[in-house]
C-alpha positions as CSV (number, residue, x, y, z in Angstrom):
1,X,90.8,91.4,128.0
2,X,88.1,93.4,126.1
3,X,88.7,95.0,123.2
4,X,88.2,98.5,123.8
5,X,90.4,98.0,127.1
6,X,93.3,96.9,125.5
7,X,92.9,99.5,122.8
8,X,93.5,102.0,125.0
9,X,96.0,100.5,127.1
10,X,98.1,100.2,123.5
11,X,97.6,104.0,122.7
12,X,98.5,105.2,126.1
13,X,101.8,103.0,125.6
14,X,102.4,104.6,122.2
15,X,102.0,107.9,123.8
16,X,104.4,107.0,126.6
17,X,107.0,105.7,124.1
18,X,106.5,109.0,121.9
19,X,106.9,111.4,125.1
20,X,109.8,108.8,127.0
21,X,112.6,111.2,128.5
22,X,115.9,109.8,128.4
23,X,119.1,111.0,129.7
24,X,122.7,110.9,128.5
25,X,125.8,108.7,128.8
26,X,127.3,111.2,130.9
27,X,124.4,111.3,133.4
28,X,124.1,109.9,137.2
29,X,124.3,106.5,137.2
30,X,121.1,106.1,138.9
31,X,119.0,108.0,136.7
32,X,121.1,105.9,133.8
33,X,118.9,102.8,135.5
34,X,115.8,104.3,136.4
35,X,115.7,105.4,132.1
36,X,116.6,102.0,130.9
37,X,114.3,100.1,133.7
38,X,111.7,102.1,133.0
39,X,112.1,101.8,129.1
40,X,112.7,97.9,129.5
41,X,109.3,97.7,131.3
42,X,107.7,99.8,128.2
43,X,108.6,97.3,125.9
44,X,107.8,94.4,127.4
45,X,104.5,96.0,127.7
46,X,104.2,96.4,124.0
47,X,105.4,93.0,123.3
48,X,102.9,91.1,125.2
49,X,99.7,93.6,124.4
50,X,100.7,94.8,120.7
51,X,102.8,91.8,119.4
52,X,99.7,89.2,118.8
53,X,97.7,92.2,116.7
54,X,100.6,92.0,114.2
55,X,101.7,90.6,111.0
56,X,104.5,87.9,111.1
57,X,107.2,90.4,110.1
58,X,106.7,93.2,112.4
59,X,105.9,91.3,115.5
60,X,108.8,89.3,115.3
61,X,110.8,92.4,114.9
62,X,108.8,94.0,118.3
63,X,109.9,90.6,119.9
64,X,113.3,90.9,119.2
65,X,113.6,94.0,120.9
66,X,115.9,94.2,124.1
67,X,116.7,96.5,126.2
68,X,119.8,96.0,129.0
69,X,119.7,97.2,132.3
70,X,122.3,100.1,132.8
71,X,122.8,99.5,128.8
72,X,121.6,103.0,127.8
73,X,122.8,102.6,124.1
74,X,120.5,99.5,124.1
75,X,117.4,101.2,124.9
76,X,118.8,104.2,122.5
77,X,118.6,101.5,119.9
78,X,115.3,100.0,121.3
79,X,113.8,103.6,120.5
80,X,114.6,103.6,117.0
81,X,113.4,100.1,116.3
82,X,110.3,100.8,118.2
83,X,109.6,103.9,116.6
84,X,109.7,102.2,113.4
85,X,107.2,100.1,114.5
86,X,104.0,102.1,115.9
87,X,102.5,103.2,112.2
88,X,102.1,99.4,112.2
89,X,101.0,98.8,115.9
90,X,98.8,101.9,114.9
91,X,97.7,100.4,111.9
92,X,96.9,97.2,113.7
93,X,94.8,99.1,116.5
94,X,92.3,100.3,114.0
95,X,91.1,97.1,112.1
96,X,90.6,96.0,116.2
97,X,88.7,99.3,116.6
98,X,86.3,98.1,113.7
99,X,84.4,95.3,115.2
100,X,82.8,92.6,113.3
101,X,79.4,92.6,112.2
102,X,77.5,89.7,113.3
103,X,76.1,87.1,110.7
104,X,72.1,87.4,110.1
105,X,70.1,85.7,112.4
106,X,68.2,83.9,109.9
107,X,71.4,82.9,107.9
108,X,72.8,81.8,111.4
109,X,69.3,79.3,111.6
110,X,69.2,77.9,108.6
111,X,72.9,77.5,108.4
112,X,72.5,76.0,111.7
113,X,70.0,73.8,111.1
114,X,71.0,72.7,107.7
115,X,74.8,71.5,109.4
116,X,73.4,70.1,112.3
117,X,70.8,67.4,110.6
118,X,73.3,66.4,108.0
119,X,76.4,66.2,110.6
120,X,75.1,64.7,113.3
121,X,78.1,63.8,115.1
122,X,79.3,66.2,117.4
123,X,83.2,66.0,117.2
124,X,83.3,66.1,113.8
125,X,80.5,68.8,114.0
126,X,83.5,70.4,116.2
127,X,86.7,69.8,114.5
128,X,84.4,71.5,111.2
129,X,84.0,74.5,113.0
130,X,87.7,74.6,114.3
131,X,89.5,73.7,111.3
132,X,87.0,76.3,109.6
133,X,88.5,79.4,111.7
134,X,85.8,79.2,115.0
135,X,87.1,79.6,118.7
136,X,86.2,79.4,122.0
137,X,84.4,76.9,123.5
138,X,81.6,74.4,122.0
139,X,78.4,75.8,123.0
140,X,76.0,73.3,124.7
141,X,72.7,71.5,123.1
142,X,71.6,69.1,120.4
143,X,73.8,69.6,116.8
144,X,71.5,71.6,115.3
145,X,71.4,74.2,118.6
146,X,75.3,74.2,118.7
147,X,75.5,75.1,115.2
148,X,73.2,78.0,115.5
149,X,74.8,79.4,118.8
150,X,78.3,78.6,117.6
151,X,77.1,80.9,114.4
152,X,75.3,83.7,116.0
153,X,78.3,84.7,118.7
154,X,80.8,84.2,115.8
155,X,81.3,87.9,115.6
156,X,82.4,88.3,119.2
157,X,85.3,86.0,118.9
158,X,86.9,86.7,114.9
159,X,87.5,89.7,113.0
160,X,85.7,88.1,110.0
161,X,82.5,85.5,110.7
162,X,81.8,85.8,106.9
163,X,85.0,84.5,106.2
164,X,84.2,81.3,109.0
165,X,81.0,80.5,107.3
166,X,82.6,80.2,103.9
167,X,84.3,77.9,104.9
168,X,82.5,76.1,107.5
169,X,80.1,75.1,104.4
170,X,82.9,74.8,101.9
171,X,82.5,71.0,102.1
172,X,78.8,70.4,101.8
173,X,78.0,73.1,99.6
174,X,80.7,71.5,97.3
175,X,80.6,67.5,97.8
176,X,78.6,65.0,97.2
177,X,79.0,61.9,99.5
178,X,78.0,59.6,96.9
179,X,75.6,58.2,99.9
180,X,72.7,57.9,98.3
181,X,71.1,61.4,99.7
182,X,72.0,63.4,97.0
183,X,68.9,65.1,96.7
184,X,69.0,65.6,100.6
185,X,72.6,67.7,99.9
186,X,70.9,69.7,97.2
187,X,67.3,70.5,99.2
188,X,70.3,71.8,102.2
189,X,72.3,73.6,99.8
190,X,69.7,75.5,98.1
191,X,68.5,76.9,101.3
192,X,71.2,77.9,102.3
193,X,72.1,80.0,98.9
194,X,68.3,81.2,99.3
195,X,69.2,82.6,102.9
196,X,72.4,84.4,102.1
197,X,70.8,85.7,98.8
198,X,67.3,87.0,101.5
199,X,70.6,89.4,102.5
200,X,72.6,90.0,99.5
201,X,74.9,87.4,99.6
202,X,76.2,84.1,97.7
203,X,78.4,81.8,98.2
204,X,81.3,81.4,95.6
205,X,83.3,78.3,95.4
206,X,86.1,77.8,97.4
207,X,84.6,78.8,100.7
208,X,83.9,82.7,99.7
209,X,80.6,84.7,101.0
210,X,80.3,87.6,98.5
211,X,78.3,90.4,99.4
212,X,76.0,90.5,95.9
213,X,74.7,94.4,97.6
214,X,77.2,94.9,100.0
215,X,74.7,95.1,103.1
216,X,77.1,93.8,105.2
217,X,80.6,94.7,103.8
218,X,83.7,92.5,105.7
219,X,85.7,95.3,106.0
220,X,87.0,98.4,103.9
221,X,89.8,98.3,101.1
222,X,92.1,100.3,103.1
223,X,91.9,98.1,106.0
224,X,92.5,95.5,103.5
225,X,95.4,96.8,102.2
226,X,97.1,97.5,105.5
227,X,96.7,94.0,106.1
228,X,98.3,93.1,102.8
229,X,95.5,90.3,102.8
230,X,95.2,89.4,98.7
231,X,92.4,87.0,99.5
232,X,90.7,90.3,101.0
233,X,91.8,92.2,97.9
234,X,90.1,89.3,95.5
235,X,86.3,89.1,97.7
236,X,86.3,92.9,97.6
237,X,87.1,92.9,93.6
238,X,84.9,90.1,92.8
239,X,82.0,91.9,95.7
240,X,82.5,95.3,93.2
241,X,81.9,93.3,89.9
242,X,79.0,91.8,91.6
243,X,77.7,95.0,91.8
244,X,78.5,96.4,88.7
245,X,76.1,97.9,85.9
246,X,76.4,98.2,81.8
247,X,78.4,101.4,81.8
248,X,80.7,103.1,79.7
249,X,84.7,102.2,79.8
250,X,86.1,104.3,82.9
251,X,83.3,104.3,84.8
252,X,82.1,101.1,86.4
253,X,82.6,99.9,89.9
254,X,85.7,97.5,89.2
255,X,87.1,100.5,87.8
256,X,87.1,102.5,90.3
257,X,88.2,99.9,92.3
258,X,91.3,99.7,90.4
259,X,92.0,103.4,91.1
260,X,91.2,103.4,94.4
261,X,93.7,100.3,94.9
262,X,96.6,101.9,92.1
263,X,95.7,105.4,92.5
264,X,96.4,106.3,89.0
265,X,93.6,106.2,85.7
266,X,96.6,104.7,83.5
267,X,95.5,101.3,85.2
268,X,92.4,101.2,83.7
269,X,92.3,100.6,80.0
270,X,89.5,99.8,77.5
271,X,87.0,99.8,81.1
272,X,89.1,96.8,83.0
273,X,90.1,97.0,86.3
274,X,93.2,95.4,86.2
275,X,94.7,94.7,89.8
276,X,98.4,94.3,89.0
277,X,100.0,94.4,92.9
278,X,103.6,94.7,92.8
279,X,105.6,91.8,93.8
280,X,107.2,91.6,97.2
281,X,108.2,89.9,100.1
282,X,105.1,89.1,101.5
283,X,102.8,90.1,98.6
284,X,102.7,87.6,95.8
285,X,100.0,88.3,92.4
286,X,97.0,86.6,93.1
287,X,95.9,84.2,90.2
288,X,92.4,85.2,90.2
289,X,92.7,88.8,90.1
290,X,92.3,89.0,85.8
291,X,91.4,91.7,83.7
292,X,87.2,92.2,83.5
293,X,85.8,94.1,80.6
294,X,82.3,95.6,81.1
């Protein structure tokens, strides 16, 4: 199902469970049916369509959701959970209404080409691309041509293609084969890094494409934050230091960063941004995220 098409499809359900009429306990039976088979039907409809957009936590509270036939105290219940629930189904809807940017088409070539002559073995060409976040089917050609299609479409099937290439290069741009064709490795890896630099990126170690001039940001800190993504949090911090200019404590770009994420100046002391997330259930403090001094 297209995007945009189950987008609306989702808001027109949150509408319907935001205007639902119910009756009372004291109503005509029939009408007691028609409410909960109707509201049944709703959420069912919200479980299949709204469910796979969500977090862990909140889906599997949308799953567990019930609602008996002729039970009107079940769907009374069903309301309440449910209504606790769309700021996050709403939440979920607009990182979907943000659609990926797609990866240069020069980065996608030399990527593409770079891959494909040094892995020239189809499966494993394949199970690279899989393990490194890529879906759909394997495009046809040569190694070289399936790279560079597989690359150039990435942005129609994930939320994040930057975050696929980091990783999909992860291994050579890191390890040397000891096979003899060291020099091979380095002519590949340094045009690759003279690719993504052409478009103000680099790659960082441990499979991370960082936007040196933010041409193509991944997505916003808010949408981040909604997602309670720290790996997001960390590429967007270390994209805002790679940005950042001799300045005065208070006002460079990791600063600000820090505000924007705390919301409060007593975060930033001495001109460090210091990301200090609190701990909870599904937020743990990332390692990486350390004071920066200008």
């Amino acid at each position: 199902m297209a995007a945009n098409k189950k987008m609306e499809i989702i808001a027109g359900l949150i509408e319907s469970a935001r205007k639902f009429r119910f009756c009372g306990p004291s109503d005509d039976p029939d009408e007691q049916t028609s409410v909960t088979a109707g509201y049944r039907h709703l959420i069912i409809q919200f479980k299949r369509l709204a469910a796979p957009l969500l977090p862990p936590s909140p889906a599997s509270r949308l799953n567990a959701i019930d609602v008996e036939i002729n039970n009107l105290f079940s769907a009374y219940d069903a309301s309440s959970e449910l209504e606790a629930l769309l700021p996050d189904i709403e939440a979920a809807l607009e990182l979907l209404d943000d659609e990926a940017k797609p990866l240069p088409v020069p980065v996608c070539s030399v990527v593409g080409a770079v891959l494909g002559e040094y892995i020239y073995n189809h499966k494993v060409l394949q199970r690279l691309f899989y393990e490194a976040g890529a879906v759909g089917e394997v495009p046809q050609g040569n190694c070289v041509e399936r790279c560079q299609l597989w690359l150039k479409r990435m942005h129609e099937e994930v939320s994040d293609p930057f975050a696929v290439l980091g990783k999909l290069i992860e291994e050579f741009m890191e390890v040397d084969k000891g096979t003899g064709e060291e020099s091979r490795e380095e002519g590949g890896r340094k045009k690759i890094r003279e690719v993504l630099a052409r478009f103000g990126f680099s790659y960082r170690v441990g499979g991370f494409i960082i936007g040196a001039n933010t041409a193509l940001p991944t997505k916003s800190l808010t949408q981040v934050l909604k997602t309670r993504d720290l790996t997001e949090v960390d590429k967007e911090f270390e994209r805002a230091l790679e940005r950042r200019n001799p300045c005065k404590p208070g006002n460079c770009i990791a600063d600000h960063l820090a505000l924007h994420v705390l919301g409060g100046p007593e975060d930033v002391i001495n001109g460090s941004a210091h990301l200090q997330l609190l701990r909870r259930s599904s937020i743990r403090t990332s390692s990486r995220l350390q004071p920066y001094r200008c």
